[in-house]
N, CA, C and O atoms as a Tinker XYZ file with bonds, in Angstrom:
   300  protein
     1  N    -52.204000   25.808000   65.197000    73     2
     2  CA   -51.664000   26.544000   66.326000    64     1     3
     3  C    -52.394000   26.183000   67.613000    63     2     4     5
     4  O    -52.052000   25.489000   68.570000    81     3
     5  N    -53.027000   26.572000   67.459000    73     3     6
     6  CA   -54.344000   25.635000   68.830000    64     5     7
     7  C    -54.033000   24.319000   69.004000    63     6     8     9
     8  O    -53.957000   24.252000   70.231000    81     7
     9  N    -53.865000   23.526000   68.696000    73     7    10
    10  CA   -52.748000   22.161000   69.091000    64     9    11
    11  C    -51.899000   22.281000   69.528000    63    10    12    13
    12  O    -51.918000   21.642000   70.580000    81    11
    13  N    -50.725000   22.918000   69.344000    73    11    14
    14  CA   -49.554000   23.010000   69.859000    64    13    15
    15  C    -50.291000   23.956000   71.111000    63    14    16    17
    16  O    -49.955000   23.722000   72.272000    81    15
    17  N    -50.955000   24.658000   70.918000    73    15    18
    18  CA   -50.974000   25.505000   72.543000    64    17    19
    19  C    -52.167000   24.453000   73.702000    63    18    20    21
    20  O    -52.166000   24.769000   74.891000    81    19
    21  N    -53.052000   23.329000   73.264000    73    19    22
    22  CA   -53.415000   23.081000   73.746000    64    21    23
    23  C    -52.603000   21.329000   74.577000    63    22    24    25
    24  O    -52.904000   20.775000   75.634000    81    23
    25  N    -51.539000   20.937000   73.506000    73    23    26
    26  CA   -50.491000   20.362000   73.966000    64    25    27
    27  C    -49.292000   20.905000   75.503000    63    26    28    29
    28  O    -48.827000   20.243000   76.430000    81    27
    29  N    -49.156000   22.496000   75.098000    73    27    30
    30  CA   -48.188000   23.012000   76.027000    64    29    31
    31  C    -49.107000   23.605000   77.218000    63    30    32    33
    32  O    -48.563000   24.141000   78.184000    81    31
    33  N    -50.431000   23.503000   77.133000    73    31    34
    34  CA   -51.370000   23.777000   78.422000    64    33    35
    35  C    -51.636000   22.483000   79.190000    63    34    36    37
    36  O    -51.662000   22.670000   80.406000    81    35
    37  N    -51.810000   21.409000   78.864000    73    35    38
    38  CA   -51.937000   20.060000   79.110000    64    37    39
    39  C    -50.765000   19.889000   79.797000    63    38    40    41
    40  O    -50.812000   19.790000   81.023000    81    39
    41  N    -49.528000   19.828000   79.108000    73    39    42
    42  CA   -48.469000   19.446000   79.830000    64    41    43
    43  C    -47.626000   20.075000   81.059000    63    42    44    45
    44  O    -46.885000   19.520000   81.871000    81    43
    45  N    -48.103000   21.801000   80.863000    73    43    46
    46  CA   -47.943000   22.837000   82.167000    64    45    47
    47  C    -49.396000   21.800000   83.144000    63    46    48    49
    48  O    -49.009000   20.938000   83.934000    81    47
    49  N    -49.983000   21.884000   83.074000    73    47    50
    50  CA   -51.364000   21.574000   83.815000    64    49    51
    51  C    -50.816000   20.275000   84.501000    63    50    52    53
    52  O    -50.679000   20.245000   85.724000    81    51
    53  N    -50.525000   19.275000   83.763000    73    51    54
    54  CA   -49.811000   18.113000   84.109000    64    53    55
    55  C    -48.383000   18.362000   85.208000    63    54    56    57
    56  O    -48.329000   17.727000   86.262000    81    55
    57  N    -47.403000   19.234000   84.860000    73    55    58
    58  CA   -46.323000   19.491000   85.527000    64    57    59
    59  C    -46.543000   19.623000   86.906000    63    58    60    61
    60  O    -46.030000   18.997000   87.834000    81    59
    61  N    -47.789000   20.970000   86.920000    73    59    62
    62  CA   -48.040000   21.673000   88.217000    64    61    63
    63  C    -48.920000   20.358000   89.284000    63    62    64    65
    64  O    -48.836000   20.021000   90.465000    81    63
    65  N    -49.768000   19.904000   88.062000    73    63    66
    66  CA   -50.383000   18.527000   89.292000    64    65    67
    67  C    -49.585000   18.062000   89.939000    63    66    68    69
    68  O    -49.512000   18.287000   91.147000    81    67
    69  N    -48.724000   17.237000   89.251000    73    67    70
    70  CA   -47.418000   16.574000   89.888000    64    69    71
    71  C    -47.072000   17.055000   91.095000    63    70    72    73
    72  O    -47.328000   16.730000   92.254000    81    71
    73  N    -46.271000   18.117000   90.445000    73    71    74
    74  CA   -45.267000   19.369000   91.489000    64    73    75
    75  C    -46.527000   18.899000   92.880000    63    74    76    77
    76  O    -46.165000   18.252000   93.863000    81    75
    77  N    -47.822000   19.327000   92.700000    73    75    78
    78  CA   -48.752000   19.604000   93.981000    64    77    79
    79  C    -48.917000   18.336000   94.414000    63    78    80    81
    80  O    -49.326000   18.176000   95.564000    81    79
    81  N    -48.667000   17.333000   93.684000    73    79    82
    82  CA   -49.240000   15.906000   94.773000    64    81    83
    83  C    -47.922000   15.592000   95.772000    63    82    84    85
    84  O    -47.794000   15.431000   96.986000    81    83
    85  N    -46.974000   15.593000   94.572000    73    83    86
    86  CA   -45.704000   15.231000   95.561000    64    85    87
    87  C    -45.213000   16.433000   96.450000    63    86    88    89
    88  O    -44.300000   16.106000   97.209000    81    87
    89  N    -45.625000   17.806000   96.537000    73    87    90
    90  CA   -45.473000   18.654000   97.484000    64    89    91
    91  C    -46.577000   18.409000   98.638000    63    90    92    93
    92  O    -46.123000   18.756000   99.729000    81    91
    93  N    -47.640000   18.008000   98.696000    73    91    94
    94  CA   -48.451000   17.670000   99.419000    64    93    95
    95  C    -48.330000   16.807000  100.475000    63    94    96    97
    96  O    -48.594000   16.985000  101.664000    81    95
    97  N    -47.535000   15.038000   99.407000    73    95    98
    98  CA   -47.110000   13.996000  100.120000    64    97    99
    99  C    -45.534000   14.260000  100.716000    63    98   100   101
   100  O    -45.340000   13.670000  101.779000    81    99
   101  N    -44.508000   14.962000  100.265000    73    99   102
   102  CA   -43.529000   15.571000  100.897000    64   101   103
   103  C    -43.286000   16.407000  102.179000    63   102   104   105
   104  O    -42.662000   16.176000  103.214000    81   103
   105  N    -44.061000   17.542000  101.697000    73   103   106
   106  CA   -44.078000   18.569000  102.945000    64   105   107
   107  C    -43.068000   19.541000  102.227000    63   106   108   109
   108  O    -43.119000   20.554000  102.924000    81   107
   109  N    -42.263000   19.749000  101.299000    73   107   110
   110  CA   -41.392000   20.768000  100.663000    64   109   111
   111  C    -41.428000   20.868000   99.286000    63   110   112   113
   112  O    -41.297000   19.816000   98.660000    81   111
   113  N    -41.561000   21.799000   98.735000    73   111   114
   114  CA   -40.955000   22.026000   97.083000    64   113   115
   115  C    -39.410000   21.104000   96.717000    63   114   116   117
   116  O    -39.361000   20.232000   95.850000    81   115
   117  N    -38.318000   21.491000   97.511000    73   115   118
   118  CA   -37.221000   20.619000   97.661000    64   117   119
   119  C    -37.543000   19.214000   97.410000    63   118   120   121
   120  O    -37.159000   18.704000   96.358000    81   119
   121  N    -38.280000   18.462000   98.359000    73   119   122
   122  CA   -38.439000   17.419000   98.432000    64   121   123
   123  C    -39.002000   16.916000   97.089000    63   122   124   125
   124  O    -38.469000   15.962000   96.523000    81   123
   125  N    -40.198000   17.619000   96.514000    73   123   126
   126  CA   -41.407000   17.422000   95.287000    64   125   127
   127  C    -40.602000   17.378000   94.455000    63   126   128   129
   128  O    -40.943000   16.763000   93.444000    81   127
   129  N    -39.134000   18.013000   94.476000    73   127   130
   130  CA   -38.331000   17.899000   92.964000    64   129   131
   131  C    -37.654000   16.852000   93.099000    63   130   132   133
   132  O    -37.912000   15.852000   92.429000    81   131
   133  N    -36.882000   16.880000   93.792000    73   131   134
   134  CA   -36.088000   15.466000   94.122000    64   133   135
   135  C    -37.346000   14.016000   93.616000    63   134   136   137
   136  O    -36.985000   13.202000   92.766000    81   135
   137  N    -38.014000   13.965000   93.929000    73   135   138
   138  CA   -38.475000   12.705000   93.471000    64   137   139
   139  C    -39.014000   13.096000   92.468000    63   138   140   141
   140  O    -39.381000   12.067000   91.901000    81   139
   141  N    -39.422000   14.301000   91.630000    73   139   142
   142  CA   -39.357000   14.512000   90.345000    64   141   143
   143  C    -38.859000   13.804000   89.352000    63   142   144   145
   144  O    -39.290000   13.073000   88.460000    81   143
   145  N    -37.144000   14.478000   89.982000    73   143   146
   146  CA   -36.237000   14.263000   89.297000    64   145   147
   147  C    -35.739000   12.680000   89.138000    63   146   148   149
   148  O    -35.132000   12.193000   88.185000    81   147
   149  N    -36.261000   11.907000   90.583000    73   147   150
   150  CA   -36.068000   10.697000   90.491000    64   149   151
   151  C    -37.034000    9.863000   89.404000    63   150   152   153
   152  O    -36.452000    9.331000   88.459000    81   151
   153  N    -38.077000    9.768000   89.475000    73   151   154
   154  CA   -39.429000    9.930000   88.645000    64   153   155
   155  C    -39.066000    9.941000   87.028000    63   154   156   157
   156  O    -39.359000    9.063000   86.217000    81   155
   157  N    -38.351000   11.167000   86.781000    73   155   158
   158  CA   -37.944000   11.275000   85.286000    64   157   159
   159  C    -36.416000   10.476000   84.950000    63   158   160   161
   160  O    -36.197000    9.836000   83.922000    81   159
   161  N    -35.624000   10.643000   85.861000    73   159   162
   162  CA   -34.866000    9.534000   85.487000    64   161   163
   163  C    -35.037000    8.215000   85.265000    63   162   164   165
   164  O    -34.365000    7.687000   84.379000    81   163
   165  N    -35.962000    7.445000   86.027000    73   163   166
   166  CA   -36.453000    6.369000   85.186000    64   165   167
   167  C    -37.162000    6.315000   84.317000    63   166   168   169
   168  O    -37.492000    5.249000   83.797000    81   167
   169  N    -37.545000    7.389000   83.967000    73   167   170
   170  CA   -38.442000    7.070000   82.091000    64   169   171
   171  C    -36.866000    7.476000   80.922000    63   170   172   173
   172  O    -36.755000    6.998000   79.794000    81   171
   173  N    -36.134000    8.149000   81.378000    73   171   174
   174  CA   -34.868000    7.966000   80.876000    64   173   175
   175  C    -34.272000    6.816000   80.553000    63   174   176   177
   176  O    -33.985000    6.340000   79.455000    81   175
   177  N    -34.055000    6.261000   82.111000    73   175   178
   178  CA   -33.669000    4.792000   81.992000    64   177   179
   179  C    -34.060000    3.835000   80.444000    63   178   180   181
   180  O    -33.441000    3.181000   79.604000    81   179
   181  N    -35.559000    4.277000   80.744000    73   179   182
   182  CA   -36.745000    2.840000   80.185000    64   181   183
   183  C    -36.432000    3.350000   78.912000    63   182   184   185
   184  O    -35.914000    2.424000   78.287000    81   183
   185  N    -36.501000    4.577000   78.071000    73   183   186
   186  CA   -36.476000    4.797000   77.143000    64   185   187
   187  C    -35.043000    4.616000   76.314000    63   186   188   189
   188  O    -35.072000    4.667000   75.084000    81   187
   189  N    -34.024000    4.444000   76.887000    73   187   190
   190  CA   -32.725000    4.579000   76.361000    64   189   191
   191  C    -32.510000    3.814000   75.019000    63   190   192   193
   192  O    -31.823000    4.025000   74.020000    81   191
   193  N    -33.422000    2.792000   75.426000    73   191   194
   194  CA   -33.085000    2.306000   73.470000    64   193   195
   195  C    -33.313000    2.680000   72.428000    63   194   196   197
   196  O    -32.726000    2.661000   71.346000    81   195
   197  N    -34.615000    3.194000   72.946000    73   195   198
   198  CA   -35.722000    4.326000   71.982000    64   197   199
   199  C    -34.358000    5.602000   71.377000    63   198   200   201
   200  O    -34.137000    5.992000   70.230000    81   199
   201  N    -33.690000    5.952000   72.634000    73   199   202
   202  CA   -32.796000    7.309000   72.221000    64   201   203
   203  C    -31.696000    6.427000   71.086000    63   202   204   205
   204  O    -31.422000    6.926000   69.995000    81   203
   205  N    -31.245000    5.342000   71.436000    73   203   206
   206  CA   -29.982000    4.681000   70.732000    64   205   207
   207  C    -30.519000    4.625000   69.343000    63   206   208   209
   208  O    -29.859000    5.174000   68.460000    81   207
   209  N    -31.694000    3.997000   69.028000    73   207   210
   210  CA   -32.088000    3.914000   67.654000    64   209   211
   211  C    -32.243000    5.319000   67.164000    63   210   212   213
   212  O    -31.988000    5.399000   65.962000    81   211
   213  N    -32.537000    6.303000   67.650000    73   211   214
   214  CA   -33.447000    7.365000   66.784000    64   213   215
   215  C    -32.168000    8.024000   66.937000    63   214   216   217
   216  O    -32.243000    9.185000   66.534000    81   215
   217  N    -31.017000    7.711000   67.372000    73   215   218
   218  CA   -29.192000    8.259000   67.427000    64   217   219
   219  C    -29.270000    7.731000   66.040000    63   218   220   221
   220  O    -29.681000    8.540000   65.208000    81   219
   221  N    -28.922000    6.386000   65.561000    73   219   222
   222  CA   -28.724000    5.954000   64.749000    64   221   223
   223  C    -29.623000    6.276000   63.617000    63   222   224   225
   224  O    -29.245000    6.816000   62.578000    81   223
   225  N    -30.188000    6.106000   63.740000    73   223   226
   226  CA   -31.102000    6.513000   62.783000    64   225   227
   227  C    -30.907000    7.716000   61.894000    63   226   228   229
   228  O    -30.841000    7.670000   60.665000    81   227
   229  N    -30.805000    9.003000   62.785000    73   227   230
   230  CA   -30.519000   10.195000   62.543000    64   229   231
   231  C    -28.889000   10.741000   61.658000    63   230   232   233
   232  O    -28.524000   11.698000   60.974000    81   231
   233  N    -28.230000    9.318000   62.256000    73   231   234
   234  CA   -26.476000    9.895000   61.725000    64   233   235
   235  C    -27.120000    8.850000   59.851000    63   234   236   237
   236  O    -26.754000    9.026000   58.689000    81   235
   237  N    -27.756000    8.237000   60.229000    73   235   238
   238  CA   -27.868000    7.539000   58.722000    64   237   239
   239  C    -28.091000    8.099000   58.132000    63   238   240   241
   240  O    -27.369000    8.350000   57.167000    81   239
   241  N    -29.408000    8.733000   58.374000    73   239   242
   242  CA   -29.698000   10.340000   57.312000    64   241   243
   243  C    -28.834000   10.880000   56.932000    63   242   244   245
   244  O    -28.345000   10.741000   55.811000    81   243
   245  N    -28.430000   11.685000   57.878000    73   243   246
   246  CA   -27.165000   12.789000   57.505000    64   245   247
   247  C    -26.210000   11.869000   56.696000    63   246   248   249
   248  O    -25.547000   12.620000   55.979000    81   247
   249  N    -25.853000   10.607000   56.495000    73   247   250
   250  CA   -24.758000   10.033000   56.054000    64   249   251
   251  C    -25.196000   10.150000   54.696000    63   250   252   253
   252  O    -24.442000   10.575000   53.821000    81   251
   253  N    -26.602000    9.726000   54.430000    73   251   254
   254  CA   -27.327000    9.722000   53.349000    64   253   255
   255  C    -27.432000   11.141000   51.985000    63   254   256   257
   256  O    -27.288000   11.379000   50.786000    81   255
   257  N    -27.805000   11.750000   53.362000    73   255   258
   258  CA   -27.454000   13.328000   52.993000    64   257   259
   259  C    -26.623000   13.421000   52.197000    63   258   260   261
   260  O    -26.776000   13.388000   50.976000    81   259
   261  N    -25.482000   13.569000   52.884000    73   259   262
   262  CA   -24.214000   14.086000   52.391000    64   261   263
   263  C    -24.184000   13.352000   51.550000    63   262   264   265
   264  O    -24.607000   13.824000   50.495000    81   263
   265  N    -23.828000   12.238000   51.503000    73   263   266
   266  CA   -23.665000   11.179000   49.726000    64   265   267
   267  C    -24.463000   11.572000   48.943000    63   266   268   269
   268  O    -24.255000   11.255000   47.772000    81   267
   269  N    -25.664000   12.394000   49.248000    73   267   270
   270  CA   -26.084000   12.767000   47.680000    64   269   271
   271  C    -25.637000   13.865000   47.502000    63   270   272   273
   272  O    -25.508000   14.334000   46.371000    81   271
   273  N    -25.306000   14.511000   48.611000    73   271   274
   274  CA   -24.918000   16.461000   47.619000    64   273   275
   275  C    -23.501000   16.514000   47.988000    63   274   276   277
   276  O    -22.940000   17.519000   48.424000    81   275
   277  N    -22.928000   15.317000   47.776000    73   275   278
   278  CA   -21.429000   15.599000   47.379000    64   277   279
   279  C    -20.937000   16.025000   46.093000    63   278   280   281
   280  O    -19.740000   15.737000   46.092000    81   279
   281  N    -21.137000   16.371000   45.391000    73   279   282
   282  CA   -21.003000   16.771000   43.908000    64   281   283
   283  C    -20.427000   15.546000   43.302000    63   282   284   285
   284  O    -19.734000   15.654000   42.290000    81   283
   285  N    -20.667000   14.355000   43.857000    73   283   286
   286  CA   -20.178000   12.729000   42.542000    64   285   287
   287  C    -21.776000   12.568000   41.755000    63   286   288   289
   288  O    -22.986000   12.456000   41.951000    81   287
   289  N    -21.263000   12.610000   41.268000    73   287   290
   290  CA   -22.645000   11.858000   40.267000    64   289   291
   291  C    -22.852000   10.179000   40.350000    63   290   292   293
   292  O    -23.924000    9.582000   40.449000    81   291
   293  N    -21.615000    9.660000   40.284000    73   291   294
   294  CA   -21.958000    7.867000   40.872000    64   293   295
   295  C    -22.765000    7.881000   42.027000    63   294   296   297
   296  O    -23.494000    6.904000   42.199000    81   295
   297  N    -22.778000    8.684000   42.752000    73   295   298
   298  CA   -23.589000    8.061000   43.610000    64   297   299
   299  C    -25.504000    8.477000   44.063000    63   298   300
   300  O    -26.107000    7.790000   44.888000    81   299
């Protein structure tokens, strides 16, 4: 439990830095999100293959899944 809470303190701690550098170098909260938001859309971007495989990946399971607790025994 202390992991997971010292993970979700790190990453609040991390958020708010952010938020304060780019509100600093901005001059607005408005502004600090907007390039936030720009900011996280390119790790979106970069990651998209990462999402395509672990898509695939995931329907294989389930495909897997289901073929075994279909009630056939061949398979």
């Amino acid at each position: 439990m202390r992991v997971l809470t010292t993970i979700f303190v790190v990453l609040c701690v991390g958020f708010v830095a952010a938020m304060g550098f780019f509100y600093l170098r901005d001059g607005s909260l408005e502004s600090a999100g907007a390039s936030m938001d720009e900011g996280l859309g390119k790790i979106d971007k970069t990651t998209q293959p990462l999402q395509d495989g672990l898509g695939e990946l995931g329907d294989g399971v389930k495909k897997t899944v289901d073929n075994a607790t279909d009630g056939d025994d061949g398979t």
